[in-house]
N, C-alpha and C positions, 0 to 999 in steps of 0.2 A: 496657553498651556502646552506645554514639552511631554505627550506620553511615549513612552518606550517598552514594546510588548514585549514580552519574554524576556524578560530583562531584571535583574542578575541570570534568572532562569528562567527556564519555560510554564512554570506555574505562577510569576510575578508578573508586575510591572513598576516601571520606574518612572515616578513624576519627576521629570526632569528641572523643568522650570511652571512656578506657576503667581500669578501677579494679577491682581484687580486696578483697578482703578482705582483712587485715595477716594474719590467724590462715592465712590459707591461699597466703600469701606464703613464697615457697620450695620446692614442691612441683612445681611443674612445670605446673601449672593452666593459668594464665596462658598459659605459652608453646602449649600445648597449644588451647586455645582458639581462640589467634593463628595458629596454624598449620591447622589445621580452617577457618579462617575464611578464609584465603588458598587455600589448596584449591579451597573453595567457590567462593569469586568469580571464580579461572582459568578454573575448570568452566564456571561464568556468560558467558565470553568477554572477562571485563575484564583489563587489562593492567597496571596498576598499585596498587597502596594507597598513600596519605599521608595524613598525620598532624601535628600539632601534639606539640611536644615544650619543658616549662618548662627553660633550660636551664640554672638555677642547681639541677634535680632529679638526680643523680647517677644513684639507683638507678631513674628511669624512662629515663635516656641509653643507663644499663647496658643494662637490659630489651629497651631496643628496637633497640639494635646488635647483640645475641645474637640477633635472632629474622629479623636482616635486612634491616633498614630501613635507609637510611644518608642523613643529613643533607643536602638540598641548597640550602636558602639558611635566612640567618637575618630575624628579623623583627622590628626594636626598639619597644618599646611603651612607655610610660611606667611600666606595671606589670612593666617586665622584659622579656628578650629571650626570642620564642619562636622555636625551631629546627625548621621544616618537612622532614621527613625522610618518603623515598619507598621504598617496593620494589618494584622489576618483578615480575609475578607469570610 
């Protein structure tokens, strides 16, 4: 995991990059993680997370609307459109 504190601003942070392992995809890892990790950062006093999201990737759209995060603008790139998604903590 890629986190970036203060990041757009000093009340956020920015998961940069985040990636399991296929073998340990499905088990709950992940969301678990993700969830410990938003905890954490509450705790911390910050108020929100966002994220970059591929949006031609299904099962990362899946992943990350299951855990809370919900898309707020999109971002077109020449490499594809990335969808910038936030969650209040």
């Amino acid at each position: 995991m890629d986190l970036i504190d203060g990041y757009p601003d000093r009340d956020a942070a920015f998961i940069g990059f985040f990636m399991m392992n296929r073998q340990l995809q499905g088990r709950q890892i992940g969301t678990h993680i993700i969830q410990e990790l938003c905890l954490y950062l509450k705790e911390t006093g910050l108020k929100r997370v966002l994220l970059g999201i591929d949006k031609e990737n299904p099962q990362s759209n899946a992943f990350w609307a299951k855990n809370g995060f919900s898309v707020i603008w999109e971002v077109e790139q020449e490499e594809g459109t990335i969808l910038v998604a936030e969650k209040c903590l």
